[in-house]
N, C-alpha and C positions, 0 to 999 in steps of 0.2 A: 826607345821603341814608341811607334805612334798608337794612336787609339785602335787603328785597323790591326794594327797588328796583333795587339792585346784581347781582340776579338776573335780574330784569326788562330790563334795560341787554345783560348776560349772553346774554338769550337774542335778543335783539333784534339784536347783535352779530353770533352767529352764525348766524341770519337771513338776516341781509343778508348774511355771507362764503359760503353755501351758493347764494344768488341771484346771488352774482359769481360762483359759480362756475358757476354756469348759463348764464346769458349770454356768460362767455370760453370754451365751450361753443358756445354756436351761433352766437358770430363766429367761431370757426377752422372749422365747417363749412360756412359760406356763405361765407368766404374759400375752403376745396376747393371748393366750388360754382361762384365764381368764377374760378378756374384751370382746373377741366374744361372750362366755358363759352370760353373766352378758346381753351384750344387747339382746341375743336370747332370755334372760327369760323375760324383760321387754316389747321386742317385742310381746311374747306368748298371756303377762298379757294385751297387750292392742288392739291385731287385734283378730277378731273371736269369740269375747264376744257373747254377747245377740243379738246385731244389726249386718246387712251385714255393709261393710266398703269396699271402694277401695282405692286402692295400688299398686305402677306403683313396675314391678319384672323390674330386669338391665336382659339386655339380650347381652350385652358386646359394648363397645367403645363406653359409653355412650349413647346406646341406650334404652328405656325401653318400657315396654308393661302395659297397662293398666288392673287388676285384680281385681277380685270382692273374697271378700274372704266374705264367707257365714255363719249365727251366728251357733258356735258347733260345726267349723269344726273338723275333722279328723287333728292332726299333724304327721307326717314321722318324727321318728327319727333315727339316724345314732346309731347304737351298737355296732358299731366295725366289723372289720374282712369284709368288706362291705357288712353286714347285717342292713337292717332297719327295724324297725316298726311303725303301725300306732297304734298312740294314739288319748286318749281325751283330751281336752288341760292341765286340770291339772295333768294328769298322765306322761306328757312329760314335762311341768312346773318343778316338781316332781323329773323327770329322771335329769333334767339339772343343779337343783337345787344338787346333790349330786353328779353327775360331779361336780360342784364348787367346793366342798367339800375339794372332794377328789385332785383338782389338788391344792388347799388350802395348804393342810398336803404337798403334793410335793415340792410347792415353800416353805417352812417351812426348809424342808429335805436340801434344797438345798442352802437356806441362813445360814442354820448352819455349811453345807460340806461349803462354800463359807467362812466363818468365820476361820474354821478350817485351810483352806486352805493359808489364809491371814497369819496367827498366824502363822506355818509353814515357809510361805517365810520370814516374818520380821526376825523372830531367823536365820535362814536360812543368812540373809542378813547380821546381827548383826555379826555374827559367823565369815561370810567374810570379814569385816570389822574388827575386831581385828586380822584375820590372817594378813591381808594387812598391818597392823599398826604394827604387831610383824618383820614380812616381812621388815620394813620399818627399823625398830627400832634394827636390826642384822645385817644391811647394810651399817647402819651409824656406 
């Protein structure tokens, strides 16, 4: 293998460790994604039932405000594009519940691209390393 190519390998290499690092990137953010998701819905399931309930809202620097949330209420949910709607609670339950879903299939996507990616560099690395050894072994 020539010098060019040892370069070419080189840059290719770190390539692909800059695109791992991209995608271990927006699988730890769709994993946060996942977790705000997850407590929103168990939050849904348990304030706003049958009985009123209070609940202090943060209103920032650790400050909070005391809230009476009323049994049935109406939920605002966010749809994108900064669009919201008011729902019922299980019909936003519901909505959020297939958000999971679907950011679910993505972190999926993204551990197999993350796999792929690995696979990649190892041979990638492997490849460098017997050039280096061949390199090594034409010198002596």
């Amino acid at each position: 293998m020539s010098e060019e190519q040892a370069q070419a390998l080189m840059q290719q290499l770190q390539a692909l460790e800059g695109y791992l690092a991209d995608v271990l990137q927006r699988e730890e953010s769709v994993m946060r994604l996942l977790q705000e998701a997850s407590g929103a819905v168990e939050s849904m399931k348990t304030v706003g039932g049958e009985t009123a309930s209070e609940t202090l809202v943060p209103v920032g620097m650790g400050a909070y405000v005391k809230a009476s949330i009323e049994p049935n209420q109406k939920i605002i949910v966010n749809v994108g594009a900064g669009a919201s709607i008011e729902q019922d609670r299980e019909s936003a339950i519901n909505y959020v519940e297939s958000r999971i879903k679907e950011l679910e299939v993505v972190l999926q996507q993204l551990a197999a691209q993350r796999q792929e990616i690995s696979l990649r560099l190892e041979q990638g690395q492997h490849e460098m390393n017997k050039l280096i050894q061949s390199s090594r072994g034409s010198t002596q």
